[in-house]
Each structure stands twice: as structure tokens, then as C-alpha cells.
N, C-alpha and C positions, 0 to 999 in steps of 0.2 A: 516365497520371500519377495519383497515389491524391492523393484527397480526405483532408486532415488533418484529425486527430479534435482538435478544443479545447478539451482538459479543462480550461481556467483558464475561457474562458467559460461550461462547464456548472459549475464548480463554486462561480462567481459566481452564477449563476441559481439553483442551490439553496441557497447562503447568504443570499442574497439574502430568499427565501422563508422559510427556518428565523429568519430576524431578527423581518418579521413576523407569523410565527407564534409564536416566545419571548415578542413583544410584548404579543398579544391574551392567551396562556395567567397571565399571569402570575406564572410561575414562573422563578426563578434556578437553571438549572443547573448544578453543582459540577462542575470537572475537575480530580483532584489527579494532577499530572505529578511521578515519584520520578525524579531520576536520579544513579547514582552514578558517580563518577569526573567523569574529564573527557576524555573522546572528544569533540572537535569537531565530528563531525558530530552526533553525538547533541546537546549544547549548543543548533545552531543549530536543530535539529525541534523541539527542546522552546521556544525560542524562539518561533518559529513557530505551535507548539500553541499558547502564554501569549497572544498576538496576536490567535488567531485566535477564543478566546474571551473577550477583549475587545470584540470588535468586536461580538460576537453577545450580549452583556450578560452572559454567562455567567460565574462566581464558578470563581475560576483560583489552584489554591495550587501553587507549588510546592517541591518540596523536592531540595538538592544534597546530596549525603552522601558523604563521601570513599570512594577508591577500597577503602580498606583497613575500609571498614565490616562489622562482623560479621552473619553469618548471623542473629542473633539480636534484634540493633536494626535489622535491616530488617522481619524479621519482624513489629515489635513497632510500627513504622510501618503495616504494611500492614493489620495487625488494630485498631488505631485507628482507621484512617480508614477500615474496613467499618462501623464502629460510629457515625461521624460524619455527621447526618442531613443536614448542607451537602452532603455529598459522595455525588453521584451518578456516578462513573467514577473507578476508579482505573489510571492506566497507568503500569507499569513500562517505563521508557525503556530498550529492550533496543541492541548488548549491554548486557552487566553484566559486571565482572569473573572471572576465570577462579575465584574459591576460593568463587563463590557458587553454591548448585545453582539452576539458574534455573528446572528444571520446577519443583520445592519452590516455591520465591519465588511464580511465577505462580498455583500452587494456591492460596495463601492467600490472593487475593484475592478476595471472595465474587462469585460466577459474576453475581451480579445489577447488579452494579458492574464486572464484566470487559468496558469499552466496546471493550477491542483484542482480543475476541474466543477468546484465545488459553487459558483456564481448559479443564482436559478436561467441564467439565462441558458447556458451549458448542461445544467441539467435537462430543462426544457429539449434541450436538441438533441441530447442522450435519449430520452423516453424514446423521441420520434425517429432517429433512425437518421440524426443528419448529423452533418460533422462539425466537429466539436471537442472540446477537449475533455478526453477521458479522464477520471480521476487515475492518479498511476499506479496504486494496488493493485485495483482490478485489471488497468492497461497491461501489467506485468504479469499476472494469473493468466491472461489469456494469450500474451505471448509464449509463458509458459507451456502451454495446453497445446499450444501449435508448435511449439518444439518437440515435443514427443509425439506428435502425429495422433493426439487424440482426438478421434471421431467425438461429436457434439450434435453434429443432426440425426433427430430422432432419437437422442439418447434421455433419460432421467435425470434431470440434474438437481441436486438439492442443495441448497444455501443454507447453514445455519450464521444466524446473525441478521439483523436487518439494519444496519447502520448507514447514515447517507456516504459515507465513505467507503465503505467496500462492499456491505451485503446488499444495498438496492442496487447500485449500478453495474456490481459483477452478475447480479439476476438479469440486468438487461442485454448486458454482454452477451452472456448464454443463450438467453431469449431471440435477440437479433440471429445467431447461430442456429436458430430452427431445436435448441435442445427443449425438453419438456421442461418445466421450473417450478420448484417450489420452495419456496422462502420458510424458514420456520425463525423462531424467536425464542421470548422466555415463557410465555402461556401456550409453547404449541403443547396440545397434547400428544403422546406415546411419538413422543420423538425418537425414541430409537428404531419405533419399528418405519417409518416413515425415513430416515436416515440409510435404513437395509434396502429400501429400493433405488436409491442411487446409484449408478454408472458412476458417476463427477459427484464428489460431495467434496464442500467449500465449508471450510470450520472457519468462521471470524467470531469469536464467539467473547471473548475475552477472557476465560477460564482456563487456567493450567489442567493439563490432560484428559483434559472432560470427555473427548471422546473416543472409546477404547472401542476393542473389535466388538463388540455387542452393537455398536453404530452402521458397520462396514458389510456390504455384502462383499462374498469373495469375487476377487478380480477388480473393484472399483476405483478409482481410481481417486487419491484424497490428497487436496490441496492444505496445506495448515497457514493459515494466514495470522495466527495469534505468535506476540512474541510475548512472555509474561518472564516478567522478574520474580523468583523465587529468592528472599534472603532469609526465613525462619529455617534453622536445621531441622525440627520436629515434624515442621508441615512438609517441607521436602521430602521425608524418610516414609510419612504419609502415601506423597504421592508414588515416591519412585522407588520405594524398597531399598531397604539396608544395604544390600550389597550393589545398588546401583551406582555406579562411574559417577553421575550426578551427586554425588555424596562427596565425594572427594574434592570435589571442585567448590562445592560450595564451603568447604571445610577450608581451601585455601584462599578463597576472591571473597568468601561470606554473600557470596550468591550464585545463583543459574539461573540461567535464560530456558526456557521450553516454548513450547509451542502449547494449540488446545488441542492438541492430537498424544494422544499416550504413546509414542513411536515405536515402544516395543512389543507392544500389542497388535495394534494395527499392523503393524510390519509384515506381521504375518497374511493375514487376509488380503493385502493390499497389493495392485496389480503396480501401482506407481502411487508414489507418495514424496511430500515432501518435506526436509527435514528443517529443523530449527535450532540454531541459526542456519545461515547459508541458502533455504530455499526460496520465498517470495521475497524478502527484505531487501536481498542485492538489488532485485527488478523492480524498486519502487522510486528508487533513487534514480538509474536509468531511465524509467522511464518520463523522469520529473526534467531530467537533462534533452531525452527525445520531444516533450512537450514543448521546452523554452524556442530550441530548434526551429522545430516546428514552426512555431511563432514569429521567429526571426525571420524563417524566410517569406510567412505572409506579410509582413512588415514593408520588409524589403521588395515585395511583388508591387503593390500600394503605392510605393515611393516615389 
């Protein structure tokens, strides 16, 4: 039976610490959160984000901007607040609307304030090996990884997902760790059997339960980075059987959250695993809070 990885508890312990360390620095870190329209999920993260640098004393602006905002006054936001010396991280609460280019959007945010990582300038220094701001999934996958003292060199690690948000750059994480890596997608072929020779396998996949112990060699060790809203009672009962807990809840809330890992499956096989909610999600949020930090104090070095 695998050992559960507790990303709320590590990411309590690193908040915990970035408190008093904000405290002795001195400095107010700025995080300006854009977000446009109103997708609900997005809403409640930015929430969340505003929350989560409260707590941590950190200077939280944010801004709502309607769905039908032009290219041109987001623009004009975003080269503002590179300009604005309060403001050390700016993050654009993706998505964004379909008439907005979103690489365009993301470039104009100066690379030295891109705390979500995601500017190609950041990226570019990601490939190579220099420092740079990690996107914070993956930044939190791998502090994860080093919380439980999982070996990475030399080991097989396999990525399902190839998105620029967590499956390319937690491949490079690994990669930089000396682990073997292989990225798979939606055309890999015999993904499971390619799946069984992972040590480390990283589900970002965006599929509720997709991968059950037929994925899993025993002892490996499975990250689930997928958070998926389940509101159909049928497709639920699909996934997780009648008599699953999950049934109950969806029955009372008219939905559930899962991961792309079948938890009770995997459970078995799995030497360490993580659950959903409560495992990678705490750690994305801290580490979005450790990135602004960060920021602030190169700022502040500069000045």
C-alpha cells in the first residue's frame, strides 16, 4: 500500500518558513493577479492566490477585466505594472479569452516579474540549465520529490502530458536531475506498457482516472498532477463504482474533484503516491508565493 505524499503539509512548512523569512527581510512583496472574464475556476485560484499573499504579508493587487477586453488595454495593463516598482510578479490568470493571443499577452510581461514562469525568455533559461523562474507545478512536483527523498539519478522517469505548463518543464526538471525521461502524450503508442517502466511517473494528463495499476510498475512512485471536476452522477458511478465515497459527495456538492490517477488502484502498486485533492495543488500556490519572494529580493539587490 503506497505511502501518501502531503503536499498541504509541505506546503504549510514552506509557508510557514517564507513568513519568517518575509518578516526578518523586510521587504513587501507585490503580486499583481490579471484576470479576464469570468471562468469560475480561474475566479476561485485567483482567490486563493489574493489569500495566500495575505497571509504571507505580501502587497496583492488585483485586477478583473471583462471578458470582451481588447488586446490593447491588456497590453497597456501589463506594461504598466512591469513599470511599477510595488510590483514584483505579474500573473496572468490563464485561460484567457479565445480573441486574445495569449503567447503575445504572456511575452509582454517582463521575464524578471514572469513569477508563472511561462515568458520564452524563462523558458529559454529553463532548457539551458540557468536560473530562472520555474513554472510552480512543476517547482512544487519537485520539491515534493525531495521531500520524500526520492532518488531521480539514474532513475526512469516518465511524463504523461506534454503541456508547456507542467509536462515540458517538469521533463526538464527531471532531466537536469540526471533521471532518464520520457514524455509521452495523446499519439504515444502502447502507453501503458512504456508507463510500467517508470520509477517516477507524472500523470498531467487532463483525464479523470485514466491511469489505473495497468500504468504502474510496482514500487514506483506516482505523482497526479490532474485536478478534474466530476458533476455527471452516471459518469461518476462509471468511473469510481457504486459503492465509492465519491458517490456520496457528489450526491451532496453535485460534484468531485479526482485526480488522472484511479487512487484506489494504483494505491496498491504504488510505493508513494499522491492524492487529490491535497497533493500537488497546495504546492503550486506556494510556490507561486516563493517565486514573487524571490523576485522581490532581486529587486531589492538591484536597487
Amino acid at each position: 500500500m503506497a505511502v501518501l505524499m502531503d503536499g498541504k503539509a509541505l506546503a504549510r512548512k514552506i509557508t510557514d518558513g517564507m513568513r519568517s523569512e518575509v518578516e526578518a527581510s523586510g521587504l513587501r512583496p507585490g503580486l499583481a493577479v490579471i484576470l479576464v472574464g469570468e471562468n469560475p475556476a480561474s475566479a476561485v485560484y485567483v482567490k486563493m492566490k489574493e489569500r495566500a499573499c495575505e497571509k504571507l504579508g505580501f502587497f496583492s493587487s488585483g485586477f478583473r477585466l471583462p471578458a470582451d477586453v481588447s488586446e490593447d488595454e491588456l497590453a497597456t495593463l501589463i506594461l504598466r505594472l512591469n513599470n511599477d516598482p510595488d510590483i514584483h510578479g505579474i500573473l496572468l490568470q490563464l485561460p484567457i479569452p479565445g480573441h486574445l493571443n495569449e503567447k503575445k499577452m504572456l511575452s509582454l510581461i517582463l521575464p524578471d516579474k514572469d513569477v508563472d514562469g511561462f515568458h520564452p525568455v524563462n523558458v529559454g533559461r529553463l532548457m539551458v540549465g540557468d536560473q530562472c523562474f520555474v513554472p510552480c507545478t512543476p517547482r512544487g512536483i519537485m520539491a515534493l520529490i525531495d521531500e520524500y527523498d526520492v532518488e531521480l539519478k539514474g532513475k526512469r522517469a516518465v511524463v504523461i502530458g506534454r503541456s508547456n505548463i507542467v509536462g515540458k518543464p517538469v521533463a526538464m526538471l527531471l532531466l537536469e536531475r540526471h533521471a532518464t525521461v520520457t514524455i509521452c502524450h495523446s499519439r504515444t503508442k502502447n502507453l501503458a506498457d512504456l508507463c510500467r517502466e517508470a520509477d517516477v511517473l507524472i500523470a498531467a494528463v487532463g483525464r479523470p482516472y485514466f491511469v489505473d495499476e495497468t500504468f504502474v510498475k510496482l514500487g514506483a512512485v506516482v505523482v497526479d498532477v490532474g485536478v478534474n471536476r466530476v458533476d455527471n452522477e452516471e459518469t461518476a458511478e462509471k468511473l469510481f463504482g457504486s459503492a465509492s465515497p465519491k458517490m456520496a459527495k457528489i450526491r451532496e456538492k453535485g460534484y468531485v474533484l479526482c485526480g488522472d490517477v484511479n487512487f484506489e488502484s494504483v494505491e496498491k502498486v504504488a510505493s508513494l503516491l499522491t492524492p487529490v485533492p491535497g497533493g500537488v495543488g497546495p504546492l503550486t500556490i506556494a510556490m507561486l508565493m516563493k517565486n514573487t519572494f524571490d523576485s522581490a529580493k532581486r529587486f531589492a539587490e538591484i536597487s
